[in-house]
N, C-alpha and C positions, 0 to 999 in steps of 0.2 A: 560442109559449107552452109551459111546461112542464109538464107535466101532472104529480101527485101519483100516488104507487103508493097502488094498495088498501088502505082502512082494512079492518085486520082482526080478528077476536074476538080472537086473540094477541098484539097488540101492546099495548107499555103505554102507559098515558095518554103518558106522556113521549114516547114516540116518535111517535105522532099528534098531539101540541099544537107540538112541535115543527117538526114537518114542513107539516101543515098547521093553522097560528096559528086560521083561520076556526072550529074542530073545537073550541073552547072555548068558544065563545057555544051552541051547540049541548047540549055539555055540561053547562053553567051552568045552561041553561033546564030543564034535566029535574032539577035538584038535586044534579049530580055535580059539587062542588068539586075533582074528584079533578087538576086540575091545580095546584093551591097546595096541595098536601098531601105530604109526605113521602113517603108510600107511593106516587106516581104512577111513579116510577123502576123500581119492580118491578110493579106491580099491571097485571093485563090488562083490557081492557076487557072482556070476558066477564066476568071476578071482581067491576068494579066494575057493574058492570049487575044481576047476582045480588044485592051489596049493599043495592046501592039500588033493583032491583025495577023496573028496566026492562027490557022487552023486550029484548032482544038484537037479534035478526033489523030489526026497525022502526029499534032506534037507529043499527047498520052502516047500513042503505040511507037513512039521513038523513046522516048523517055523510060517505057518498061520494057523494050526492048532490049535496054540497057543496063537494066539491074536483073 
């Protein structure tokens, strides 16, 4: 089985919903649309977490939690 690399504060939504599909039910639940949104292609997850006023630290160790 193949294991997923590290979600990290730097990567954009694009490349974490991509990579690991699971990591958008996760997103959705806290109010980050940010993968049906234009800006997901550039935006990091750090930038959208600040937006939207989630924790950082908690949503990473959720998110690889889960890959």
């Amino acid at each position: 089985m193949k294991k997923n690399k590290k979600i990290t504060e730097k990567m954009t939504f694009a490349e974490v919903i991509s990579s690991n599909p699971d990591a958008a039910e996760i997103l959705f639940k806290k109010g980050m649309l940010c993968g049906c949104c234009p800006m997901a292609m550039m935006e990091t997850i750090e930038q959208g977490a600040k937006i939207h006023k989630v924790n950082l630290k908690n949503l990473l160790k959720e998110l690889n939690k889960k890959i």
